[in-house]
C-alpha positions in Angstrom: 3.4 12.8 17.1 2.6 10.1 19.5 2.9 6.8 19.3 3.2 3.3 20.9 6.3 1.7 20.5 6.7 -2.1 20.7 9.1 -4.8 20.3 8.7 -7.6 18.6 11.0 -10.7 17.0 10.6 -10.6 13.2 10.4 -14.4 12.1 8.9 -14.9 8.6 6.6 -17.9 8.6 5.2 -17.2 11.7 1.2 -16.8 11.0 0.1 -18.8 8.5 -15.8 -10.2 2.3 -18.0 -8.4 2.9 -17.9 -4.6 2.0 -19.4 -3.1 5.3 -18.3 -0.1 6.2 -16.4 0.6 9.3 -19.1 1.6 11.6 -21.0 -1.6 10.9 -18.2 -3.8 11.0 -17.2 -2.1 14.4 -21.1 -2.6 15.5 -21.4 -6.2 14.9 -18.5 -7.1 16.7 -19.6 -5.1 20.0 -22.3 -5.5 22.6 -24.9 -1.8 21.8 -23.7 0.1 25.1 -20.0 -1.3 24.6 -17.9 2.2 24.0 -15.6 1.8 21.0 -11.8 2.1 21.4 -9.9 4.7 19.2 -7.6 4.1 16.6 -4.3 4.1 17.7 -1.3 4.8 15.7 1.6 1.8 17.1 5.2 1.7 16.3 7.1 -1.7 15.8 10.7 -2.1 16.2 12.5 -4.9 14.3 16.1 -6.4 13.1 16.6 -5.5 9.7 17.8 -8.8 7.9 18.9 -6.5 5.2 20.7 -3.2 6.7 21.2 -5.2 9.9 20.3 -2.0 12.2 16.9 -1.8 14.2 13.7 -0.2 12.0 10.7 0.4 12.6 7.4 0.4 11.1 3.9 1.7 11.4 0.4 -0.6 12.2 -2.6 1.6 12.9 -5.3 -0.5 14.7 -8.9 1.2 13.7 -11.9 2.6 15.5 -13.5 -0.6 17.1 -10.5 -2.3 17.4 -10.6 -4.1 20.6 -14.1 -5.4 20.3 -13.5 -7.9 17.3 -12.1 -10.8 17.1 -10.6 -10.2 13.6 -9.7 -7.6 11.5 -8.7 -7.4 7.6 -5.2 -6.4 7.1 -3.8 -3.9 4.9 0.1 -3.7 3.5 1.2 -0.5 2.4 4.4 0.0 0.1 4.8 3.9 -0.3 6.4 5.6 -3.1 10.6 6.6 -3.6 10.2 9.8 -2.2 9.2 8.5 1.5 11.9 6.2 2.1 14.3 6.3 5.3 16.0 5.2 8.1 12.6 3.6 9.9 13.3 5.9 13.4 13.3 9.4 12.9 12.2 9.2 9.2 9.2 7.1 9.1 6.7 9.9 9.7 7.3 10.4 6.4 5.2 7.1 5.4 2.1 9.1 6.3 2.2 12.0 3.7 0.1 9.8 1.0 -2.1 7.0 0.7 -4.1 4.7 3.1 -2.2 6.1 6.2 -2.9 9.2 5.5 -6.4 8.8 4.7 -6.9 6.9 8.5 -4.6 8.9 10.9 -3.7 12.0 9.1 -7.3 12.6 7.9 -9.3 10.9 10.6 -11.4 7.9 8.3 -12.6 5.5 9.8 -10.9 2.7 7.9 -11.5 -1.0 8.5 -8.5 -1.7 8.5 -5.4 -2.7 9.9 -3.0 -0.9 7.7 1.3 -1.9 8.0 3.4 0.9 6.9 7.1 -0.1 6.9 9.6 2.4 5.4 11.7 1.4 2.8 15.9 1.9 3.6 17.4 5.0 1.5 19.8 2.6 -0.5 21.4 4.7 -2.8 18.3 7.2 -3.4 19.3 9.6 -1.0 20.6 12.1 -3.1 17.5 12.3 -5.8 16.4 15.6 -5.3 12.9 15.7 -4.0 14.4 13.4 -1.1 17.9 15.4 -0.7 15.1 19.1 -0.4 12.2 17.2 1.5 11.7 18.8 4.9 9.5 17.7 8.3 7.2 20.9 7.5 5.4 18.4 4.8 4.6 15.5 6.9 0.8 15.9 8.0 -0.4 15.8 11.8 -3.5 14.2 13.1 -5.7 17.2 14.1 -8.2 17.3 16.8 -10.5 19.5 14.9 -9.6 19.4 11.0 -8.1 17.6 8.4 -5.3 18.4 6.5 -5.3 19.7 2.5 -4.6 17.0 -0.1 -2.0 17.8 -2.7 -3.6 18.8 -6.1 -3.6 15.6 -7.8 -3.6 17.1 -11.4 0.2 18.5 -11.2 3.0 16.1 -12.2 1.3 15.4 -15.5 1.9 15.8 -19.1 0.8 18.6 -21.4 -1.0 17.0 -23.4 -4.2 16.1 -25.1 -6.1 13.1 -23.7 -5.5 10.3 -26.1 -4.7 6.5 -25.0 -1.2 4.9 -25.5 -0.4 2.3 -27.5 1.3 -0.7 -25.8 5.0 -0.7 -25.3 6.6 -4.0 -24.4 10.1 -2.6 -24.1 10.1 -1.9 -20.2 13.0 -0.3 -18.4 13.2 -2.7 -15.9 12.8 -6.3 -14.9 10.6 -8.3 -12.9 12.3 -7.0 -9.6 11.0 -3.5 -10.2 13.0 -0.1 -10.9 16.6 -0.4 -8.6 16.7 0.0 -4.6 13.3 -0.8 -4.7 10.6 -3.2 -2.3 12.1 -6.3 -3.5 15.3 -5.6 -0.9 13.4 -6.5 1.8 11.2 -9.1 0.8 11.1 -11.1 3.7 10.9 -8.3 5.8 7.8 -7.9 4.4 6.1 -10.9 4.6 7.5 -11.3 8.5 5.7 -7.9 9.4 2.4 -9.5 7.6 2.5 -12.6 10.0 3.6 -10.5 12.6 0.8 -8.7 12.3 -1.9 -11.5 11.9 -0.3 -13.0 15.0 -0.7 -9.9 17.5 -3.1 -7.4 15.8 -6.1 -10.1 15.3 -5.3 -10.2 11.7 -7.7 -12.5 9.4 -5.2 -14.1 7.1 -7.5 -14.7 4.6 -8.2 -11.0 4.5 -4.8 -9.1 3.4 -4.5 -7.0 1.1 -1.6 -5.2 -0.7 -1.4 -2.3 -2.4 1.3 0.4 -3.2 2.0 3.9 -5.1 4.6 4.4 -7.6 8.0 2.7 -6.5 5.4 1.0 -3.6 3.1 0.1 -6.9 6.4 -2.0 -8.9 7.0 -3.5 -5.1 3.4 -4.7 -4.7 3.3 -6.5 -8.0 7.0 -8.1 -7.6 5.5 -9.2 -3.6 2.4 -10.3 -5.3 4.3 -12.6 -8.0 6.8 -13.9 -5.5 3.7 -14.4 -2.9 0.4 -14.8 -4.7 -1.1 -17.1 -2.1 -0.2 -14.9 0.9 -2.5 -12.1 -0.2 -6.5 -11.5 -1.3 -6.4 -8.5 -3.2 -3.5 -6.7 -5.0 -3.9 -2.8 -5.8 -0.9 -1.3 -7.7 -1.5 2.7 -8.3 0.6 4.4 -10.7 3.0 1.2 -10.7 2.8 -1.8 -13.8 4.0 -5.1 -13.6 6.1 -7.3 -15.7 5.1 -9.8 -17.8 6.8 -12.4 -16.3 4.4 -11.6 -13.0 1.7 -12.4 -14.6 2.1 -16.4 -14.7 1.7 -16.8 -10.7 -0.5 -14.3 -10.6 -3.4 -15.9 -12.9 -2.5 -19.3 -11.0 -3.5 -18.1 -8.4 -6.6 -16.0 -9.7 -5.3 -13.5 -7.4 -8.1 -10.4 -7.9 -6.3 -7.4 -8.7 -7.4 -3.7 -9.5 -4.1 -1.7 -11.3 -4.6 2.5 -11.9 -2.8 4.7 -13.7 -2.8 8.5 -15.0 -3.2 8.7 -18.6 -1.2 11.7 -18.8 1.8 10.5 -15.7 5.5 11.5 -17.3 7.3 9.2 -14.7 5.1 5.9 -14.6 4.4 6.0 -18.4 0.7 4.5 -19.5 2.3 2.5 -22.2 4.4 0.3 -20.0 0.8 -1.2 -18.1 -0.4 -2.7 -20.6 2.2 -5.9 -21.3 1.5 -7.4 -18.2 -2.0 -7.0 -17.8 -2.9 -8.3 -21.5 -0.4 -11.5 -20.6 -2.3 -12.0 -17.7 -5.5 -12.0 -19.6 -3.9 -14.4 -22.6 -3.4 -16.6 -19.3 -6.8 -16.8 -18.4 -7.1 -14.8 -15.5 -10.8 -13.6 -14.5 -10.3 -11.1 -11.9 -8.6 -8.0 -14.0 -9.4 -4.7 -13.2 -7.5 -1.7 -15.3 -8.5 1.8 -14.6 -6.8 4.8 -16.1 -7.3 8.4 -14.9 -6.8 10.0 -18.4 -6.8 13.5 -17.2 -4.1 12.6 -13.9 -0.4 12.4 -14.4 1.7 10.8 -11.2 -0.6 12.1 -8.6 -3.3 10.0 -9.6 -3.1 8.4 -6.2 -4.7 11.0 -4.5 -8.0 10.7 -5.9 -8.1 7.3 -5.7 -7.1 6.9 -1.9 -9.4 9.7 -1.4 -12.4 7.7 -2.3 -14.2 4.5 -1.1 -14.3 2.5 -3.7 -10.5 0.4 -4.0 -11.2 -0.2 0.2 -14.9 -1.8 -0.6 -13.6 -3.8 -3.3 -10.8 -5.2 -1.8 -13.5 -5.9 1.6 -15.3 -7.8 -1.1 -12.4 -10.1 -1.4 -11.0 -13.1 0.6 -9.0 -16.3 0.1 
């Protein structure tokens, strides 16, 4: 795969809708006869305040990128099973969601999308990380797309029937271990690193995650409510103890699940979003896949509808 590599200082601190589609954003921005440049797929190397070694990460600049002024941002936390060592690993960042949907599968999202790679910490043995091989990341083809994976494996055997609410989560508010909240500021440097040299909008950033990447998008969100427009946790709840900077901040959020997922369990989503409706909050969105299990992500980074909504949002 080829890619632009650049180098960049990583100082946190540093940068401070409507739901058109890409083409027409792209078209309002540039003259009729101006040609419109293609996406382009960049590497970023940084410091790593928390391994201290060099990593990089992903920002794919869309179709029509040079001929406007700004673009709404996108951050991208990716689930356990895609972490590594941000050099030879981080291909593995496009196998699912919004990065795979752009580069890997050739949409034209309005976007700029950041797709950093979370360090291996002690995961490295888990199994489905230990057996993963190169053969499964998916190339950007000239002339086809590549096959989604079936989003109804992973799931329960069971009849569709709701959960009852479980307030006894397994973790706290800093998400299942080895997880997002690591690199923190990491994070947010690469989001005003971004705004400053991609022609971000910082009132247009949005954050969204799958699975370990949905815990880590909730915990950012909490920790950074202000920083973001939109927050977008798939197959990943929140803890109650989120919720109170969350509803200050009237933060919009959308939250999905699959009703029949045996590792992100339904019953565990619905302390924090009831706590942040107790709080007042008027932007709550909860939708449940009942017939999905853990893949439920595909289906909903497959279709258009999370990417309108969160263009419908600014701060």
């Amino acid at each position: 795969m080829t890619t632009r590599r650049e180098v960049f200082p990583l100082l946190a601190g540093a940068a401070g809708a409507s739901a058109a589609s890409d083409s027409q954003l792209a078209a309002a921005a540039a003259p009729a006869h101006t040609a419109l440049s293609e996406p382009e797929l960049k590497r970023i190397s940084y410091q790593s305040e928390r391994t201290g070694k060099q990593r990089d990460y992903f920002v794919y600049l869309p179709r029509g990128f040079a001929q406007s002024k700004q673009w709404p941002v996108m951050l991208f936390l990716h689930g356990n099973g895609e972490r590594g060592d941000a050099r030879k690993d981080l291909d593995y960042v496009l196998v699912h969601g919004p990065m795979f949907e752009a580069w890997c599968q050739r949409r034209n999202l309005p976007f700029v999308i950041i797709s950093p790679q979370l360090p291996m910490f002690g995961q490295g043995d888990v199994d489905y990380i230990r057996n993963r091989t190169r053969d499964q990341i998916p190339q950007r083809l000239a002339n086809w797309t590549n096959p989604r994976p079936d989003g109804r494996v992973l799931r329960l055997a069971e009849a569709m029937q709701g959960k009852l609410s479980d307030d006894k989560l397994p973790d706290g508010p800093e998400g299942p271990p080895d997880g997002w909240n690591e690199i923190e500021n990491e994070l947010l440097a690469m989001v005003d690193r971004t705004i400053a040299d991609f022609k971000g909008d910082a009132k247009r950033v949005y954050l969204t995650g799958l699975s370990y990447g949905g815990f880590g998008a909730w915990f950012l969100a909490a920790r950074h409510p202000e920083k973001f427009a939109a927050l977008a946790p798939i197959v990943g709840y929140g803890h109650p103890d989120h919720a109170g900077p969350i509803a200050r901040a009237k933060l919009p959020l959308w939250v999905f699940a699959g009703g029949r997922d045996p590792v992100v369990p339904l019953r565990f989503f619905y302390p924090a979003l009831n706590k942040l409706e107790e709080l007042g909050h008027p932007e709550v969105r909860f939708t449940v896949a009942e017939e999905l299990g853990h893949l439920a992500w595909v289906r909903i980074y497959e279709g258009q509808d999370l990417y309108s909504w969160m263009l419908a949002q600014s701060r």
